[in-house]
Every structure is written in structure tokens, then in C-alpha cells.
C-alpha positions in Angstrom: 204.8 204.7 65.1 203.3 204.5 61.3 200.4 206.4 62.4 202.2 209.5 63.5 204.3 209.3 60.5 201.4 209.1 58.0 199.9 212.3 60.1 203.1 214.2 59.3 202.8 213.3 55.6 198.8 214.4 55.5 199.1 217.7 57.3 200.5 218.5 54.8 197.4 218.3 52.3 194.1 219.6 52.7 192.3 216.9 53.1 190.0 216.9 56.1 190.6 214.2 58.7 187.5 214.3 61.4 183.8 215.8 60.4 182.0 216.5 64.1 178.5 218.2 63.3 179.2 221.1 62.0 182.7 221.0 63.0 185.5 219.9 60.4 189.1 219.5 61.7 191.9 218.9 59.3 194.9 216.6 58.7 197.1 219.7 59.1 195.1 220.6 62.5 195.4 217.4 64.0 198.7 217.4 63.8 199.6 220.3 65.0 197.4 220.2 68.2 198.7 216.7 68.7 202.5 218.3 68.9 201.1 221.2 71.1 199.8 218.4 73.1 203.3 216.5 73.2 204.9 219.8 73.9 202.6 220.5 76.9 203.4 216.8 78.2 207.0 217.5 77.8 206.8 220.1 80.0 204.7 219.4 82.6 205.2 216.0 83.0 209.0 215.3 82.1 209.3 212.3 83.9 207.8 208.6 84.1 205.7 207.1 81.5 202.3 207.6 83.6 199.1 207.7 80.9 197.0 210.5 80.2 193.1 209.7 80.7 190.8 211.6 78.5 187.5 212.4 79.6 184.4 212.8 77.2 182.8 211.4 73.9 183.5 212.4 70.0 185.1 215.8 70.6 187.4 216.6 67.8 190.2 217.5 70.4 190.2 214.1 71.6 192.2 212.1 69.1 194.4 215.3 69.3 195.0 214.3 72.8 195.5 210.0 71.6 198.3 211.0 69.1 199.8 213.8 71.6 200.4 211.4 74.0 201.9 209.1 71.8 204.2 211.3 70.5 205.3 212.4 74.2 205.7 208.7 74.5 203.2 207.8 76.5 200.0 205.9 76.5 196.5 207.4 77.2 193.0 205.9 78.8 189.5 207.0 76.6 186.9 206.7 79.2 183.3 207.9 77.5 181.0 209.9 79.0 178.2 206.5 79.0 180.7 205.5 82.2 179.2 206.3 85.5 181.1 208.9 88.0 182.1 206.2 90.5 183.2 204.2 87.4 185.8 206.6 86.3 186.9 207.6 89.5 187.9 203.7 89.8 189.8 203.6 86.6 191.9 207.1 87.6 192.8 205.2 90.6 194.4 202.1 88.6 195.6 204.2 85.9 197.5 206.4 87.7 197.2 209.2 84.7 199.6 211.8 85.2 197.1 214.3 83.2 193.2 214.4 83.6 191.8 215.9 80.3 188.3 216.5 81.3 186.1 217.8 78.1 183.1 217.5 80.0 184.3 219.8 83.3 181.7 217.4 85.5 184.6 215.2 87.0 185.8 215.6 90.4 189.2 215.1 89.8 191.4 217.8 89.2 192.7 218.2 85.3 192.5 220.3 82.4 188.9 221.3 81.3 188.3 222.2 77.4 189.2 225.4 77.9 192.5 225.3 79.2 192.7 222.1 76.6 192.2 224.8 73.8 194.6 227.0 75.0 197.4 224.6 74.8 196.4 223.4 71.7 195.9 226.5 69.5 199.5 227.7 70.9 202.5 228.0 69.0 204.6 224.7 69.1 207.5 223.1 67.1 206.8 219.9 65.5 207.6 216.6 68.8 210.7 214.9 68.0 210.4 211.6 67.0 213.2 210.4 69.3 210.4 211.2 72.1 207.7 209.0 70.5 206.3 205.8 72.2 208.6 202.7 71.6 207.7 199.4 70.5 207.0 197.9 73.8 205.9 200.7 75.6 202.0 200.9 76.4 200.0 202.8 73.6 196.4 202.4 75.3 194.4 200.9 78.4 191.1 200.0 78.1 189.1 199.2 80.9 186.5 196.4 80.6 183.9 194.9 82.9 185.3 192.7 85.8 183.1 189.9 87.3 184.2 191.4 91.1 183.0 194.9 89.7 186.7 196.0 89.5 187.4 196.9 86.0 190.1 195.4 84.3 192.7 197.6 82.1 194.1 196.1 79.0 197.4 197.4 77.8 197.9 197.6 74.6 201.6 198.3 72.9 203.0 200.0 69.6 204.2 196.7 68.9 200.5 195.3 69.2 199.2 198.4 67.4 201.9 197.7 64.4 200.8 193.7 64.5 196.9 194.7 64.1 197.6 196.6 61.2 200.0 193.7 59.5 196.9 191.3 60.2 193.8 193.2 59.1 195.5 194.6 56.1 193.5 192.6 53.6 190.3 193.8 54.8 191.2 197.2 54.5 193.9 197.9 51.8 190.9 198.6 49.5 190.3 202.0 51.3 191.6 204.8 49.5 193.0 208.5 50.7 189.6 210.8 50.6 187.1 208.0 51.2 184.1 208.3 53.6 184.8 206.5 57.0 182.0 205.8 59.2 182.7 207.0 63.1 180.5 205.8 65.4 181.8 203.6 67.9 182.9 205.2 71.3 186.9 205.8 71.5 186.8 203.4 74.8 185.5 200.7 72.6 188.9 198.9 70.8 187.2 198.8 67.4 187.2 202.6 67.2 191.1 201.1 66.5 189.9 200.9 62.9 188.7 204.6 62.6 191.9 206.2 64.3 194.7 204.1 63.0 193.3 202.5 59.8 191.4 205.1 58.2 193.1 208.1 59.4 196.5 206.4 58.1 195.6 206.1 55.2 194.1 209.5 54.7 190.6 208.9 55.0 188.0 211.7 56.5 185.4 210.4 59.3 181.8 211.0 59.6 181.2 210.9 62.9 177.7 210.1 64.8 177.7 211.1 68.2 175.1 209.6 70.8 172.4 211.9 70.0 172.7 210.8 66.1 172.8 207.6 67.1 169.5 207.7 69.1 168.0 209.7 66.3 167.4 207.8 63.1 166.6 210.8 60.9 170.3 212.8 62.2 171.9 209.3 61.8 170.5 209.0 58.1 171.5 212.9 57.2 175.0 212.2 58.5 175.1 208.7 56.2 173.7 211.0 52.9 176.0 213.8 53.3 179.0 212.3 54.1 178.5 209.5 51.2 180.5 206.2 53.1 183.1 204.0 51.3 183.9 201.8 54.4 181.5 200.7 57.3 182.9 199.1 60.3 180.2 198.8 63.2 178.3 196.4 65.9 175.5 194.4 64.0 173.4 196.4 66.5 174.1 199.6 64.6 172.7 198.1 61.1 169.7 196.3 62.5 168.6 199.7 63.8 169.3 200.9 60.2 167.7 198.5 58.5 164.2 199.0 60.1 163.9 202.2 57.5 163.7 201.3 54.0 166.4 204.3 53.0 168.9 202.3 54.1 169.9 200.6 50.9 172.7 201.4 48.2 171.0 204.7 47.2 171.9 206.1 50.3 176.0 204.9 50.0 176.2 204.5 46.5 180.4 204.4 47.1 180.4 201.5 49.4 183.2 199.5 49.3 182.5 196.9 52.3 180.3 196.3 55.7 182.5 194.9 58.2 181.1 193.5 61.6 182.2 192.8 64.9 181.8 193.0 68.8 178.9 190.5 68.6 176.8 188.0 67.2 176.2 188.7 63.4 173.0 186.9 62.5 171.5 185.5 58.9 168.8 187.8 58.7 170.3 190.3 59.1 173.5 189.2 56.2 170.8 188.6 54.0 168.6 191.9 54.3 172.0 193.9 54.1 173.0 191.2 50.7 169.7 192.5 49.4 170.0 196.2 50.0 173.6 196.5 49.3 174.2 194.2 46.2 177.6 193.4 45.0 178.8 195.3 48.8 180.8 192.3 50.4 179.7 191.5 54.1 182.3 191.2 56.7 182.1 189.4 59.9 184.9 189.7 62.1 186.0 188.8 65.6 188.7 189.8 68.3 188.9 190.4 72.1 190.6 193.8 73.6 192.9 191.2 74.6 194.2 190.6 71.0 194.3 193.8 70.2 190.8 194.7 68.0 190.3 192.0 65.5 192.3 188.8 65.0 189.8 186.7 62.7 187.9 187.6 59.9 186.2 186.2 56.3 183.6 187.7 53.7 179.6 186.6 54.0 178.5 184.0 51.6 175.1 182.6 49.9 176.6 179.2 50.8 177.3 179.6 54.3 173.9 181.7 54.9 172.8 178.6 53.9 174.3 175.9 56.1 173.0 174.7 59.2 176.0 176.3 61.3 175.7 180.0 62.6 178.0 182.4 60.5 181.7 181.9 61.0 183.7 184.6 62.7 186.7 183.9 60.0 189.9 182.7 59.6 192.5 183.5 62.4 195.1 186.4 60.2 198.1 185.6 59.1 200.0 186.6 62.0 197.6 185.0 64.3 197.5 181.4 65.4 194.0 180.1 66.4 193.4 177.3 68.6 190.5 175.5 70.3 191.6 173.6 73.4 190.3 171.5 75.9 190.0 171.8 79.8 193.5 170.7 79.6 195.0 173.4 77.5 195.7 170.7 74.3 194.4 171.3 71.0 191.3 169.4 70.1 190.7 167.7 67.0 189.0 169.5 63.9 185.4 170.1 64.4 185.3 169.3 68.5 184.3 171.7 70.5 186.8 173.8 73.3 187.8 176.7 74.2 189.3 179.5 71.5 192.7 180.0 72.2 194.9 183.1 70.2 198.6 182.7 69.7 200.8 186.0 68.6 202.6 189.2 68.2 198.7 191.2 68.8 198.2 189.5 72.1 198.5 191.9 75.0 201.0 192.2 77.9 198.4 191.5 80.4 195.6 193.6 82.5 197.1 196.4 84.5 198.6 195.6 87.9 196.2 192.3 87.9 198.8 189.8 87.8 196.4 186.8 89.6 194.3 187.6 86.5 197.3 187.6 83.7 198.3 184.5 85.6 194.7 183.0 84.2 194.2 184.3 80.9 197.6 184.8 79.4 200.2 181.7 78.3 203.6 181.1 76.6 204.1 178.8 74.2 207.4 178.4 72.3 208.2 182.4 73.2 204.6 183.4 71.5 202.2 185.3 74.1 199.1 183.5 74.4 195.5 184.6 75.4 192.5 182.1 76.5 189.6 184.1 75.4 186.7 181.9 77.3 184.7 181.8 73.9 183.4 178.5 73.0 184.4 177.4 69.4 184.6 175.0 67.4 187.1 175.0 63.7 186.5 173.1 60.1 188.6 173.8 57.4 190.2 176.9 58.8 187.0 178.5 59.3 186.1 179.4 63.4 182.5 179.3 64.2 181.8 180.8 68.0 179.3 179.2 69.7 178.8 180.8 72.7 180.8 182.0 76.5 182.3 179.4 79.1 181.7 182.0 81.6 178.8 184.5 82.5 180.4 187.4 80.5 178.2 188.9 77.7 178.3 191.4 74.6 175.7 193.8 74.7 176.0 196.9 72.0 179.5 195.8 71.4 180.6 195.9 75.0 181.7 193.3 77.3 179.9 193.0 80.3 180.5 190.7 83.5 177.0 189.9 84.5 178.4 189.8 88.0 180.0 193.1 87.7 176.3 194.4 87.3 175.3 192.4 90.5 178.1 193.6 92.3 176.9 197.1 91.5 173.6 196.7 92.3 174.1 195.9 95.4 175.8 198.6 96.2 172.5 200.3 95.8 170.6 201.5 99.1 168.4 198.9 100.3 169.4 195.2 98.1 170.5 193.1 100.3 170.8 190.5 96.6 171.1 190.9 92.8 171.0 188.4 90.3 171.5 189.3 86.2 170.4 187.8 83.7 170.5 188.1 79.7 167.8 188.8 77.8 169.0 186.5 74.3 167.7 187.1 70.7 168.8 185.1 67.5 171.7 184.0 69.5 172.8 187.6 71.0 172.4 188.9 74.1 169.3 192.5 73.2 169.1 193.1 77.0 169.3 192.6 80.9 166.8 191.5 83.6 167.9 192.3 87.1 166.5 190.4 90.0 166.6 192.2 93.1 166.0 191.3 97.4 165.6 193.9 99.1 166.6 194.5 102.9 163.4 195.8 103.8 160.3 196.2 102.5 159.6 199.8 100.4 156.3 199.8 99.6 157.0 199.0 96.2 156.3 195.2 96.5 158.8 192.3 97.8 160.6 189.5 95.8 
């Protein structure tokens, strides 16, 4: 894999890979607690290609853990602390991990805890072989998303699909340069952290990361932004519009800014436009891509001309490796401008959900020995350019994440006493801001009835 290459090659610089608080970790670190890792997997787990899930938040030994895995050729599950108990006990029991690393020690399922997980890594190690690493079409990641029967659904990622992202998003982000300022924020069970660990880490890049507590803390967030100086942004329009409500969030603050890329939900005008006024000559990015499709398949610069049309902003042009379509009920393309559903053609397009083969059965297609994925967006095309205009189904982006509203309905009900739940979407310039949970309950508590 180019990644693990590209770590061999930096550890051997001093160039710091990951700043965590006060916490730095290096490119020579990293890669050695990623072979420790590998060595530990080699040993204790020998056989089968079973994942490893990792357990916890922005700890600096968990992409240590990603890369380990990889290198012991297998894949690994991220599951963030934001996921409920019962949550992560479901996606152990699909996953099947053959290692728990827990870095919280609050699970109860047995697996390493941080302690033992520093022990291993600070050991003494030999470098993994590379004839051990993770092949082509073996899984790299699975990332479970919201499923509208409250089952999550795991998306399997390959090397293959890892090395196909790269090849497509390479024009957005060939202009980041070894030692630039990398912005991470979004959670390592969110795909787009993709862009973090594979595109600015391979290309010798250090990241600034903002945990939960930074992000819920505007004056933390902005002292991370002014120490760590940012070249390249890559967040959720939520993130910005939170940023953008204090007026020190303008070029003084990131005078090295190269470019603002967006994605994971609705980008709005305003927005464009306040950040085109605070960050002049900084292009503005709007991108789009389901886990599916392996983080981002479609993606074009902001521009005066089309803040000013009457369409919404366009979510790009499909990459070069990627063929877009927008089809009708009947799976056949549509003619230019009609609108259908968004169809993605290519080599980023996943192998399917984990052991849900009535769902891959759904979503994915073949067509002319190209993996197909039917991505339930509504869309509509002119000129190459994809405008989204909404979901064909109740699913929803809140923060970035997918959510089934009846996954949320299905939970609630599970709750002592409602006997019903319906969930609705709270929507603001066009993007879902929050939920409103209707709730009957089996008997009355005192509390009122519906």
C-alpha cells in the first residue's frame, strides 16, 4: 500500500506527523509503533484475515493501530467514543474483530486497554515485511453507518478502493506540500477523516487535531487554528458556520491557506460567500461522496457565477475515474438536466456491506465488469456539473453523519415505556440542523400524554 510506503520514507525525517494537545508524535514513531503493532498481530493472531476494532476518539495511538493492521494485512473498524455501548457491542458482533483495542477501558468486551496497548507499542520490533501487508482486494476498513431497521450496516472498503480514491482526488490535493498544516477534526469513523490519514500523512504533512472538547469550545478550537497555522482545510460546512459566528475567523488567523474543501452535507451560499469574503484569493471546495464510493467521488471549486445562479451549489464533476449517472426508476440514464437518481460507476465503489447480501443485492450493480453503487440522492446534471437536490429515502446528514431516521425510531422504542416513535428533520437553508422525536407512550408518566 502507498501509504505504508510513504511512512517508511518519512520516519526517516523529523518531521512530526500527528499534534494531540500537548502531545506530538512523529513520522518516525508512527511507524514504528505501527510495526510493533503488526508484530503483535502476527503473533497472536497468525491466522484468518478477521479486523481489528479500535475503540476511542483522537488518541495518537490510534492511527498507529490503522497502519498496524494494515501492515499485518488486515483491515480494522474505528468506532468513536460518540457511539452508544449497545451500539458498539452490535458492530463487534458483525465484525467479528479478532482484537478489541479499547483506549477508553469502559467496554465490556474483552481487549487490550491503553495500557497493555503501550506496552506493545513502545517494545522492540523489526520493521513488518511487506510480503505480510494487505493486498489489493483484501478489506482495508469497515465503517458502520446507520441502518433504517436499527442494524448498522458495515461498508468494506479495499486497498484497491483506497489506491482508486487517491488517483481521483489528486487534483484537489497535489497542491499540499510535505510540512504543511493539516486540519484534524473529523472523527476516524467518519470516511472523510480518509483525507487526513492517507492524503496528508502521505504526503508528509503534520495534523492539528481538535478533539471533541476543542470542538465544543470556540476559544480552544481558535488557539489550535493560530498555533498550528493551516495550509489545507477539509471539514463539514457545520464546522465553518460555527467558525464563522467569531469575527477572528478570517485570513489573519490562516494566513498559509491553500484551500477550504467541503463535504458530508449541504454547502450553502451564505455561507461560500462569508468564507469568499474572509478568505480572499482561498479557493472554496465543495465536494461529495458516499462511504459507499469510498470518501469523495465528485468535486469543483466555488464560483461568483454560480453563487449567483438560481440552482443550489453544485457538488462537482464526477473524477476522472469515476462515472456519474442520474437514472430513472428503471435504472436507464436520463437525459441532461432531468431529474433521477445519482448513480456511481467505478474502481472506488465498494464490495458491498458486510454479510448484508439482501442489501448489496439493492444498492450495488454491474455494468460492463464496473461495480456500480445507487446512492438514493436525487440529482439532476448540466454540462458535467451534478447539482444534489435532495434524498429518495428518509436518510439524512446531520454533522456529516448519515442517519436513518428510522434507525432513531427503532431505537427509541426500545426505550422503557414508548409503545411509538416517529423522527423527523429539523431543515435549515436546505440541510437537515436537527431532530424532533415524537413519542406514544404505553402508559401515562405523569409527564403529559401525546
Amino acid at each position: 500500500m502507498e501509504i505504508l510506503r510513504k511512512l517508511a520514507q518519512l520516519a526517516g525525517t523529523d518531521r512530526t506527523a500527528i499534534v494531540y494537545g500537548d502531545g506530538t508524535l512523529s513520522y518516525r514513531t508512527l511507524d514504528h509503533w505501527s510495526d510493533a503493532f503488526a508484530a503483535y498481530l502476527k503473533k497472536t493472531v497468525p491466522e484468518g484475515k478477521a479486523p481489528v476494532l479500535i475503540y476511542g476518539h483522537k488518541e495518537l495511538e490510534i492511527p498507529a493501530c490503522m497502519f498496524g493492521s494494515l501492515k499485518a494485512g488486515r483491515g480494522y473498524v474505528p468506532v468513536d467514543v460518540t457511539y452508544p455501548p449497545e451500539r458498539v457491542t452490535q458492530i463487534a458482533a458483525e465484525a467479528k474483530p479478532c482484537v478489541i483495542v479499547d483506549l477508553t477501558g469502559t467496554l465490556e468486551l474483552p481487549g487490550l486497554n491503553l495500557s497493555q496497548l503501550r506496552e506493545i507499542l513502545h517494545g522492540p520490533c523489526a520493521p513488518a515485511s511487506e510480503d505480510d501487508w494487505l493486498k489489493p482486494d483484501e478489506t482495508a476498513y469497515i465503517l458502520f453507518t446507520s441502518g433504517s431497521t436499527g442494524k448498522p450496516k458495515g461498508v468494506q472498503i479495499t486497498a484497491k478502493n483506497l489506491a482508486a480514491f487517491h488517483a481521483g482526488v489528486r487534483p484537489f490535493f497535489d497542491g499540499m506540500q510535505p510540512g504543511g498544516a493539516f486540519l484534524n477534526e473529523i472523527s476516524y469513523s467518519f470516511d472523510v477523516s480518509v483525507c487526513a490519514l492517507y492524503e496528508a500523512l502521505g504526503r508528509g504533512m503534520t495534523l492539528w487535531t481538535a478533539d471533541r472538547t476543542a470542538l465544543e469550545n470556540p476559544k480552544l478550537l481558535f488557539d489550535i487554528l493560530k498555533r498550528a497555522n493551516l495550509t489545507d482545510w477539509v471539514s463539514t460546512p457545520s464546522l465553518a458556520e460555527l467558525c464563522v459566528q467569531s469575527d477572528r475567523f478570517c485570513g489573519a488567523l490562516m494566513p498559509q491557506l491553500r484551500q477550504m474543501l467541503f463535504c458530508g452535507e449541504v454547502l450553502t451560499k451564505k455561507l461560500t460567500q462569508e468564507l469568499m469574503a474572509r478568505f480572499p484569493g482561498v479557493p472554496i471546495v465543495n465536494a461529495y461522496g458516499p462511504t459507499e464510493t469510498t470518501v469523495l467521488v465528485t468535486g469543483a471549486q466555488m464560483t461568483k457565477r454560480m453563487l449567483q445562479a438560481d440552482a443550489p451549489l453544485p457538488i462537482g464533476y464526477a473524477f476522472s475515474n469515476c462515472e456519474a449517472r442520474i437514472c430513472g426508476a428503471e435504472g436507464k440514464a436520463l437525459p441532461e438536466g432531468e431529474a433521477g437518481e445519482l448513480c456511481l460507476l467505478g474502481e472506488t465503489v465498494s464490495p458491498g456491506y458486510l454479510g448484508r447480501p439482501d442489501l448489496n443485492a439493492r444498492a450495488f450493480f454491474e455494468d460492463g465488469g464496473r461495480r456500480g453503487y445507487r446512492t438514493g440522492d436525487l440529482c439532476r446534471m448540466e454540462d458535467g456539473l451534478i447539482y444534489y437536490l435532495g434524498r429518495l429515502d428518509n436518510q439524512i446528514k446531520l454533522n456529516g453523519f448519515r442517519v436513518e431516521l428510522e434507525d432513531v425510531e427503532n431505537n427509541l422504542v426500545k426505550v422503557s415505556n414508548i409503545a411509538r416513535a416517529a423522527v423527523l428533520a429539523e431543515m435549515q437553508d436546505g440541510k437537515a440542523v436537527a431532530l424532533t422525536a415524537y413519542v406514544m407512550l404505553e402508559k401515562p408518566d405523569g409527564e403529559g400524554s401525546l
